[in-house]
C-alpha positions as CSV (number, residue, x, y, z in Angstrom):
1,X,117.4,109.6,145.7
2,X,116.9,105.3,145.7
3,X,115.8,103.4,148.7
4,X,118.7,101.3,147.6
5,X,122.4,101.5,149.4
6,X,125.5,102.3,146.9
7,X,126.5,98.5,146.3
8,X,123.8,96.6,145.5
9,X,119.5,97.1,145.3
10,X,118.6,96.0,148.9
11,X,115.5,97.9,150.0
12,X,115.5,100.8,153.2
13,X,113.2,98.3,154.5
14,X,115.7,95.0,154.0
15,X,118.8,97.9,155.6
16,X,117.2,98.6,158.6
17,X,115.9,94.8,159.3
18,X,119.7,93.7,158.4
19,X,120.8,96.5,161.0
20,X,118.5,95.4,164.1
21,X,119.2,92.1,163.5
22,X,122.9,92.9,163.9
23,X,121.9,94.6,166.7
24,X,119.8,92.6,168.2
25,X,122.9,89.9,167.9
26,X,125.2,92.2,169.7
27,X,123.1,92.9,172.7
28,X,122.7,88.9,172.9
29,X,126.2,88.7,172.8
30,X,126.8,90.8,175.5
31,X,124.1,89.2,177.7
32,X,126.4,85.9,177.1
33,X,129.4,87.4,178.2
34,X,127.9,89.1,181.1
35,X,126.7,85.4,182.2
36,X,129.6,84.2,182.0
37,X,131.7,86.4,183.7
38,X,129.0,86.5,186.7
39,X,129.1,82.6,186.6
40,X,132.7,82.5,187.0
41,X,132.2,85.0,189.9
42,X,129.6,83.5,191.7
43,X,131.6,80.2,191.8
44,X,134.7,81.7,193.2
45,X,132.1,83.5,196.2
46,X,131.0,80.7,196.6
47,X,133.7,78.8,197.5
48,X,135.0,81.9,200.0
49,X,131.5,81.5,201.2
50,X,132.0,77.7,201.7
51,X,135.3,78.3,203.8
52,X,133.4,80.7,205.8
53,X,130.8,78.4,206.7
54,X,133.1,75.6,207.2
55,X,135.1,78.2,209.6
56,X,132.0,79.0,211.6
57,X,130.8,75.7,212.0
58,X,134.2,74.3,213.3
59,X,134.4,76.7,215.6
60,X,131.1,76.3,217.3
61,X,130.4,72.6,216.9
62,X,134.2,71.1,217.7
63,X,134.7,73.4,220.5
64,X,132.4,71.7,223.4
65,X,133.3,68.1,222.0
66,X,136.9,68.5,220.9
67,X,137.9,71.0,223.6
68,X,136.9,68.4,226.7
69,X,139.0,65.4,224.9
70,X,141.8,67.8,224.0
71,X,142.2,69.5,227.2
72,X,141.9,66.0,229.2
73,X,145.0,65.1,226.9
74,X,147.1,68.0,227.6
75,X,146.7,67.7,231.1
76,X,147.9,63.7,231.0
77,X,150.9,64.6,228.8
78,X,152.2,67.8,230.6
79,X,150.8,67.9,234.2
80,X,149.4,71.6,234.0
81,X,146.2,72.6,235.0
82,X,142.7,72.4,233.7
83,X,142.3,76.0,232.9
84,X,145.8,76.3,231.1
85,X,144.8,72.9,228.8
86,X,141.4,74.4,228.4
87,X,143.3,77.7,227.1
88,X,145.4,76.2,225.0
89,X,142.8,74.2,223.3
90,X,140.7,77.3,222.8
91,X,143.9,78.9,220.8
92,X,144.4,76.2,218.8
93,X,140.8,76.0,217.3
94,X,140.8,79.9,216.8
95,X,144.1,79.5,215.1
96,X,142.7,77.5,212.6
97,X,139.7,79.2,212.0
98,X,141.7,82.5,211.7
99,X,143.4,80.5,208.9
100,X,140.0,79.5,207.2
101,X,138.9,83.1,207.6
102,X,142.1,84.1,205.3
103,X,141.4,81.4,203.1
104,X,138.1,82.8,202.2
105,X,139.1,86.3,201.9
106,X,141.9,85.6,199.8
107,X,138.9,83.8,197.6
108,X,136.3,86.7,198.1
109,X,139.0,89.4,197.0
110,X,139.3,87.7,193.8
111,X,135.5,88.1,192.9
112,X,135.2,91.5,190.4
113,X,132.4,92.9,188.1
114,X,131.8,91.8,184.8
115,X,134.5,94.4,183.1
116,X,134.5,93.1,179.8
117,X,130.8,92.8,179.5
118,X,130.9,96.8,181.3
119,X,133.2,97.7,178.6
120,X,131.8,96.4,175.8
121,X,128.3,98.0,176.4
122,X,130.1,101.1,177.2
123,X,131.9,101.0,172.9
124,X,128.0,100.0,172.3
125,X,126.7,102.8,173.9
126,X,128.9,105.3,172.1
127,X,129.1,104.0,169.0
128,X,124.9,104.3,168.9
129,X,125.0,108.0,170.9
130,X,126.3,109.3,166.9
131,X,123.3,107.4,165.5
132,X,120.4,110.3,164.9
133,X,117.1,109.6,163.7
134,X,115.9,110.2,160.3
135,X,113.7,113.4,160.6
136,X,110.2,112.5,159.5
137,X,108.5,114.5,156.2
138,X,105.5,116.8,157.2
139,X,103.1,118.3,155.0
140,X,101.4,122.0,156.0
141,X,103.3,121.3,159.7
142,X,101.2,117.7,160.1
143,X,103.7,114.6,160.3
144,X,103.5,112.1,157.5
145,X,104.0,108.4,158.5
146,X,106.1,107.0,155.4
147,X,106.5,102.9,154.8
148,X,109.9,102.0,154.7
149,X,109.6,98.4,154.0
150,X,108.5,98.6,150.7
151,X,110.9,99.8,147.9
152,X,109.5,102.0,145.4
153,X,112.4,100.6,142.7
């Protein structure tokens, strides 16, 4: 039996180079789509992260600034006490940051793993799990270490 494949006179040696460069092109390929899949992800945590930041810092930095004016202002317009304007002030800004807080895990929810990169090295790994090794010659029980890039045509 030739070194040579049916259709033409490449080498066993030229074969398997030819095979782990296709391989080695696949597994870069995956890599790429596994970045950009994660890239896509990360920006849509971080703009749920960004709405939860901007949640948390309305809520503690407007509060002692906003809450004074605001309550001041609702006590001028309606004649109720201090405590009710203060308390309705207070419900307001939690409102809103209630809102933000959906915002951002309407945003988070969206963020999923990589499936097509998942699947894809999932077909790999099957499709390679059939691959078996070509058994190695021994002579008298001793393994002989045979040179497959060179063709004996």
């Amino acid at each position: 039996m030739s070194a040579a494949d049916d259709s033409g006179n490449r080498s066993l040696g030229q074969l398997v180079a030819t095979a782990t460069t296709e391989l080695s092109a696949l597994v870069h390929d995956e890599i790429a789509l596994a970045k950009a899949e994660i890239r896509q992800d990360v920006k849509r945590g971080a703009i749920g992260s960004g709405a939860f930041i901007a949640a948390g810092v309305l809520v503690l930095f407007s509060l002692p600034v906003l809450s004074f004016a605001l309550a001041y202002g609702f006590r001028a317009w309606t004649g109720l006490g201090l405590v009710w304007c203060f308390l309705i002030v207070g419900g307001l800004y939690w409102l809103l940051a209630a809102v933000l807080g959906l915002l951002a895990m309407a945003k988070l929810k969206k963020v999923k793993p990589p499936q097509k990169s998942i699947d894809s090295a999932k077909q790999t790994a099957a499709v390679l799990s059939y691959v078996k090794p070509h058994p190695r010659a021994t002579v008298d029980g001793h393994r002989v270490d045979v040179d497959v890039t060179r063709s004996t045509a």
